[in-house]
C-alpha positions as CSV (number, residue, x, y, z in Angstrom):
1,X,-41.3,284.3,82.0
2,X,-43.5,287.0,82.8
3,X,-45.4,289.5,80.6
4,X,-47.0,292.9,81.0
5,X,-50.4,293.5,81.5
6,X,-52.3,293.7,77.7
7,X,-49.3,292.2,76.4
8,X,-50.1,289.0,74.4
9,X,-47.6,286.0,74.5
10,X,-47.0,284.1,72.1
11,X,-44.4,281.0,71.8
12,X,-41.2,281.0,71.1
13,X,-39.6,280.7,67.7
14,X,-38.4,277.4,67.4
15,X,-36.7,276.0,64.2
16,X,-36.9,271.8,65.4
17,X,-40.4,272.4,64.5
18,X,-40.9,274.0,61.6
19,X,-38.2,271.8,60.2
20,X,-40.3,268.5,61.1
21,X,-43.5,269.8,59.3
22,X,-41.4,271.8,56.2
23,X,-41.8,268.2,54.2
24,X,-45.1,267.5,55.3
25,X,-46.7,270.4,53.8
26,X,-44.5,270.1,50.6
27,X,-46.1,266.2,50.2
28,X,-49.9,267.8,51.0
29,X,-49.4,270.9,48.3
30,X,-47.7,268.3,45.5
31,X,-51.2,265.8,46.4
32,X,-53.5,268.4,46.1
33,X,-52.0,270.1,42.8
34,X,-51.8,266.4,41.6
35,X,-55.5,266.5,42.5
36,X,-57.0,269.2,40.2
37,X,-54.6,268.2,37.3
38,X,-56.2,264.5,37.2
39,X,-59.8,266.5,38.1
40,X,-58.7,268.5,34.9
41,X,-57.3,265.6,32.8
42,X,-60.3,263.7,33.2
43,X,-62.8,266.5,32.4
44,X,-60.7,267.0,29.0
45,X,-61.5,263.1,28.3
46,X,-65.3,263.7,28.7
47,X,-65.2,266.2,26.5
48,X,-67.0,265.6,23.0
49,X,-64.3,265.7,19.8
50,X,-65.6,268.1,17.3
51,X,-64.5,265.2,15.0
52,X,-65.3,261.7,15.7
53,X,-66.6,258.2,13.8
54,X,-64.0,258.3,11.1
55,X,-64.0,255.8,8.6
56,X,-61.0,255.5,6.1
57,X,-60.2,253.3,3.0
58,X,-57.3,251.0,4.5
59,X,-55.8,250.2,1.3
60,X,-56.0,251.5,-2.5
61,X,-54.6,251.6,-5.5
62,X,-54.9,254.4,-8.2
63,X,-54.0,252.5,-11.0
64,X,-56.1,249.2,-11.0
65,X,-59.0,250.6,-12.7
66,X,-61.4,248.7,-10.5
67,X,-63.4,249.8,-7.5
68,X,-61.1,249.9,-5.1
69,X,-59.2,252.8,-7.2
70,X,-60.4,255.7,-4.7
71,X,-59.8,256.2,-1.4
72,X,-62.7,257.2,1.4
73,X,-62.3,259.6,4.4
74,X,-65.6,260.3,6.2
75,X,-66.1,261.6,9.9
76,X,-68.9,263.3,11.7
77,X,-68.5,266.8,13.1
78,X,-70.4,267.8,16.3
79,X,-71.0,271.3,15.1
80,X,-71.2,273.1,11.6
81,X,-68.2,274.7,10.3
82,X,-65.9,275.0,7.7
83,X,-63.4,272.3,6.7
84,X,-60.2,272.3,5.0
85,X,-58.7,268.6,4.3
86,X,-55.1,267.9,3.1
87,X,-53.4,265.0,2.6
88,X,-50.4,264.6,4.2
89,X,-47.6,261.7,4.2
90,X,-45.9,259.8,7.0
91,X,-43.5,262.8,7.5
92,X,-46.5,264.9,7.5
93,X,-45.5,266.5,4.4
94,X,-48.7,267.6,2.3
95,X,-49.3,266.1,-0.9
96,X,-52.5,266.7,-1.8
97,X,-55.4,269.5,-0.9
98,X,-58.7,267.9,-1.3
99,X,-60.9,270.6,0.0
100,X,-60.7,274.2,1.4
101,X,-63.0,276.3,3.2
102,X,-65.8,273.6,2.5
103,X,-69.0,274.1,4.3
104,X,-69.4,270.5,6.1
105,X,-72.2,270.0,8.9
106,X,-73.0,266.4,10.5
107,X,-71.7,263.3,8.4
108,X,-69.1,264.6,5.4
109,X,-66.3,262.8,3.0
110,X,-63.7,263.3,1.1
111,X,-62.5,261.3,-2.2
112,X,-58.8,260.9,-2.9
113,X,-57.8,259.7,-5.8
114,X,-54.1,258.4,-4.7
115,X,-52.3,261.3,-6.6
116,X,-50.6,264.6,-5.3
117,X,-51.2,268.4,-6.5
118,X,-49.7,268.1,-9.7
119,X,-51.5,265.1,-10.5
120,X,-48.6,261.9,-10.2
121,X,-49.6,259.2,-8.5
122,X,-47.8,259.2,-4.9
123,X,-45.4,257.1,-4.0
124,X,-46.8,253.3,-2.4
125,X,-46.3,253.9,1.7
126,X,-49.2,255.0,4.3
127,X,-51.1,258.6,4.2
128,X,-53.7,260.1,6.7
129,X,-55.8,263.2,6.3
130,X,-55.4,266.5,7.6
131,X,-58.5,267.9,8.9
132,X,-58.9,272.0,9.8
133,X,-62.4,273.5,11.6
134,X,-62.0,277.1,10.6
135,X,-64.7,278.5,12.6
136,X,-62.9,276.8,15.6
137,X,-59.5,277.3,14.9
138,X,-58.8,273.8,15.5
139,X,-56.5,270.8,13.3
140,X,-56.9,267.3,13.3
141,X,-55.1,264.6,12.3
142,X,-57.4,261.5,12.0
143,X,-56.1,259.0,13.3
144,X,-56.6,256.0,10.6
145,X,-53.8,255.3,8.0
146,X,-54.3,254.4,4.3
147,X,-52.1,252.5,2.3
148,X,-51.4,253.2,-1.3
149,X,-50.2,249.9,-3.1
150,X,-49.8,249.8,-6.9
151,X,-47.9,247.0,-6.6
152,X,-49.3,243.8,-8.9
153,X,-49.1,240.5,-7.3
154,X,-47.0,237.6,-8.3
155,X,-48.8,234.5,-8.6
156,X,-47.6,230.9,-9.4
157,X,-49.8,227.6,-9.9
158,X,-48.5,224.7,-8.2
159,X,-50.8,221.4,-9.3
160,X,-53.6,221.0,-11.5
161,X,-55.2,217.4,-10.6
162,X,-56.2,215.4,-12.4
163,X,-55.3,216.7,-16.0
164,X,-58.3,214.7,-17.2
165,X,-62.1,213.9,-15.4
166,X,-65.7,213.8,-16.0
167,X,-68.2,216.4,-14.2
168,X,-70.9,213.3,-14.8
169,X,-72.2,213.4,-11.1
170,X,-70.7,210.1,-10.4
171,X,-68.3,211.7,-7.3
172,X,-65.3,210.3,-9.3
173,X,-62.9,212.8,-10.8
174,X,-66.0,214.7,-11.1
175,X,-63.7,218.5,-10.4
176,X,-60.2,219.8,-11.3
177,X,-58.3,221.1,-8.0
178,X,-55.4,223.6,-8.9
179,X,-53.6,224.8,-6.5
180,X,-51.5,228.0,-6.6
181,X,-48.8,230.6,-4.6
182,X,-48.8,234.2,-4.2
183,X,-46.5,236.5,-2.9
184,X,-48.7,238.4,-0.8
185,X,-52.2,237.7,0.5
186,X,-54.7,237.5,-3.0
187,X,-58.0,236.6,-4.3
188,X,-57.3,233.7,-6.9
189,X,-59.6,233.8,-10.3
190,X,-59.7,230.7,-12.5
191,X,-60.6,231.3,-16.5
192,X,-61.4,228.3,-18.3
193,X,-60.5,229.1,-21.8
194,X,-59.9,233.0,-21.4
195,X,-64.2,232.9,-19.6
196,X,-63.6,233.8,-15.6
197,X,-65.1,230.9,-14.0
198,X,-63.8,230.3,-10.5
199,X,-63.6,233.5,-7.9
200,X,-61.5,232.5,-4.7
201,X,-63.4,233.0,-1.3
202,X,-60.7,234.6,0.4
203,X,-57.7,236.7,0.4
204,X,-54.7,234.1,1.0
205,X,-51.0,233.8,-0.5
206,X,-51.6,229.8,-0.9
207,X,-54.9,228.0,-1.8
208,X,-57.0,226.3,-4.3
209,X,-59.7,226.3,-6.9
210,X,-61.8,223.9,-7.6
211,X,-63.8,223.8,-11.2
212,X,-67.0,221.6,-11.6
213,X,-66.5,221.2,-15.4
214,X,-70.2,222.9,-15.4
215,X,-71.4,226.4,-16.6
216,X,-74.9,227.2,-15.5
217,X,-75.2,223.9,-13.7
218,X,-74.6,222.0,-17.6
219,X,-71.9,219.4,-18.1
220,X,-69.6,221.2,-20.6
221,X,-68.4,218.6,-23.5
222,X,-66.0,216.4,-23.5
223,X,-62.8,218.1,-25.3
224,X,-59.7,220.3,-23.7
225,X,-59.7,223.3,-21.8
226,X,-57.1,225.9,-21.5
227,X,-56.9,227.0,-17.5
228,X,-55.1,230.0,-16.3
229,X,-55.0,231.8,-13.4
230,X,-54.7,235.7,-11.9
231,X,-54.7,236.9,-8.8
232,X,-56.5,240.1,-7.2
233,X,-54.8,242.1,-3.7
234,X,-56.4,244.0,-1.5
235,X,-55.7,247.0,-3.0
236,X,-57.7,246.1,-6.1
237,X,-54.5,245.3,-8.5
238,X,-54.7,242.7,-10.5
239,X,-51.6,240.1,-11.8
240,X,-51.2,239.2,-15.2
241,X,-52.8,235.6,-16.2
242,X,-50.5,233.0,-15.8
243,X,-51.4,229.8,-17.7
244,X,-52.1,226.5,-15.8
245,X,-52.1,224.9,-18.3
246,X,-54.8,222.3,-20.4
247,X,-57.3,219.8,-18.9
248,X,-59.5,217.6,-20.4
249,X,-63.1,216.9,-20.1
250,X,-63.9,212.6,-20.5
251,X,-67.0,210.8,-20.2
252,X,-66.5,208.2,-21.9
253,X,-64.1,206.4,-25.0
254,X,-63.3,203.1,-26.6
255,X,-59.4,203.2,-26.4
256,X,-59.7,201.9,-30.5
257,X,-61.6,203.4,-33.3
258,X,-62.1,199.9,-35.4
259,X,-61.4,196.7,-33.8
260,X,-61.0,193.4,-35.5
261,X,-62.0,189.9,-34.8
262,X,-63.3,186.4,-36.0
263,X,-66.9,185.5,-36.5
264,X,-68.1,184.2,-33.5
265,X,-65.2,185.1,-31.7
266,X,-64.3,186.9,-28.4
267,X,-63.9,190.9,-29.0
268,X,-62.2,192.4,-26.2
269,X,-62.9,196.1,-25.9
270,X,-61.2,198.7,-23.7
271,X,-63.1,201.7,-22.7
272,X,-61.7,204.4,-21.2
273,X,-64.0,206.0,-18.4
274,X,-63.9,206.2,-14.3
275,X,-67.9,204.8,-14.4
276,X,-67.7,201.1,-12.6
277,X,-69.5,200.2,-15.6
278,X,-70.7,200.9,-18.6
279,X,-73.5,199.6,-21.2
280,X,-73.0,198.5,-24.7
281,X,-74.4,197.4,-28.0
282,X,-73.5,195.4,-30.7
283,X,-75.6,195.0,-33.7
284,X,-78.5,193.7,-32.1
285,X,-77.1,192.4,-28.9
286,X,-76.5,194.8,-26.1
287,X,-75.5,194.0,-22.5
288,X,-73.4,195.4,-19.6
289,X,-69.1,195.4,-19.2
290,X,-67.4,196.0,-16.8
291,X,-65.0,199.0,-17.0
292,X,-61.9,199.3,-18.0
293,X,-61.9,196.2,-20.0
294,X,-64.8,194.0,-20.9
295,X,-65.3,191.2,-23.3
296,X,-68.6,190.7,-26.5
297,X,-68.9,187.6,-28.3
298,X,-68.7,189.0,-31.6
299,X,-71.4,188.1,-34.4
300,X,-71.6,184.9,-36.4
301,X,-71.6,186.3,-39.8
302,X,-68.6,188.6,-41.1
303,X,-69.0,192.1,-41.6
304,X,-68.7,195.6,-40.5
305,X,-71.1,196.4,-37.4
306,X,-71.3,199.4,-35.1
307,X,-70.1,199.3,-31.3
308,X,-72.1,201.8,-29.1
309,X,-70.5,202.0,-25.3
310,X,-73.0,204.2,-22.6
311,X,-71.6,205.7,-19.2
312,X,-74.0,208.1,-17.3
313,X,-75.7,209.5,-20.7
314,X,-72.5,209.9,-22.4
315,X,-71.6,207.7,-25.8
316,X,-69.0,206.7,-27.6
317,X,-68.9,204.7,-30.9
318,X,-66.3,202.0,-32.8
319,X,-66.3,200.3,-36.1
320,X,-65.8,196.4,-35.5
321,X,-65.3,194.0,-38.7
322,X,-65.6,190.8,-38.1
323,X,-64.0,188.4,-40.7
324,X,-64.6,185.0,-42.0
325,X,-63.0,182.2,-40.1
């Protein structure tokens, strides 16, 4: 084909090609735009919160008059401003106000008592708080939930072994084990005879106590004690004591308050103790038995003498009348 002079030629129109490189340009456009929203995405995430470091109560209860009866919101803003808080519920209805147009700059927080506007306690279930920057024209929802539980715990003893020992330092039956169940993870507390003595370690819904017979690092006396047992959640409430019932504190005891025997003759005497052996005394004689049963040649001339048996520092006493042949 020729052209004029001054005439500029140009190719000819074809469609083949610009429907082979249509799709190819589509692909770079969609990669590039893709491109700047990731650039943008990721320039968002480097961005500093105006709210950050929260720290939240996890659980409460408003009604166990303990500690634990309050819960915390605290957070860090970047910048001064002016805070409004709310309460809201896991609809994000609001149920309480706790603070509006509050002057807050750096580390701030917020105390919630666990009841709404008009002052009822909410219902149990999981709440957040509601955080606005006026100055910024910005709301937050932190992201940390807080239980409210008013629920007490149910708690049930299982064993008490053994119902009877001696806290004499001789490693046996020296401590009472009791064993309980709760219905939800607790902190067991032991009273011996309404006094708290025993604080569980850890949260658990089964476990054990274990008493020592001792207060203040003293051997209590030998007599019964009345056990019972409550249990503390996480949320602070407290179960109502449930009785373990009694144990008994034994050093040592002659199974007889007066024995009887001939002059001269063989007394047998059964003390009741978990010492290996025990030390005794007879008018003038003394010696050492063997526990639970030992035998004492009794004295030659009738009368009434006194019987002293020693385990570890403890004493008991018996009458024993010996009688003429």
């Amino acid at each position: 084909m020729k052209y004029a002079r001054g005439q500029e030629a140009c190719a000819p129109y074809n469609p083949g090609v610009v429907t082979r490189y249509a799709p190819a340009a589509l692909v770079a456009a969609l990669l590039t735009a893709t491109g700047f929203a990731f650039l943008h995405t990721e320039a968002l995430k480097l961005e500093t919160s105006p709210i950050r470091q929260t720290r939240v109560t996890k659980t409460f209860s408003p009604v166990c008059r303990c500690g634990s009866s309050r819960a915390r919101f605290a957070f860090r803003v970047a910048k001064p401003d002016v805070l409004s808080v709310a309460i809201v519920d896991s609809s994000g209805r609001d149920v309480r106000r706790l603070a509006t147009d509050r002057p807050g700059r750096d580390r701030v927080a917020f105390l919630w008592n666990g009841r709404d506007d008009a002052g009822s306690v909410v219902a149990d279930g999981f709440y957040r708080a509601r955080v606005r920057l006026e100055l910024q024209e910005q709301t937050f929802l932190l992201p940390n939930l807080v239980r409210v539980d008013t629920k007490k715990p149910a708690l049930e003893p299982v064993s008490v072994r053994p119902r009877t020992f001696s806290p004499d330092g001789d490693r046996r039956a020296d401590r009472v084990t009791v064993r309980y169940r709760v219905d939800e993870p607790a902190r067991a507390l032991l009273s011996v005879n309404g006094v708290q003595r025993v604080v569980g370690a850890s949260l658990r819904p089964t476990g054990e106590l274990v008493w020592y017979g001792k207060v203040g690092g003293t051997s209590l006396p030998a007599r019964r004690y009345a056990l019972a047992l409550t249990a503390v959640d996480r949320a602070g409430n407290r179960s109502l004591p449930v009785k373990a019932g009694p144990v008994r504190i034994r050093y040592v005891e002659l199974a007889a308050p007066v024995l009887r025997t001939n002059a001269g003759g063989v007394l047998r005497v059964r003390v009741l103790t978990d010492a290996r052996r025990v030390s005794w005394r007879l008018g003038k004689r003394k010696g050492v038995g063997k526990a639970p049963l030992f035998r004492v040649r009794a004295p030659r001339a009738p009368g009434r003498y006194r019987l002293v048996v020693t385990a570890y520092g403890h004493r008991a006493g018996a009458f024993v009348v010996v009688a003429a042949p």
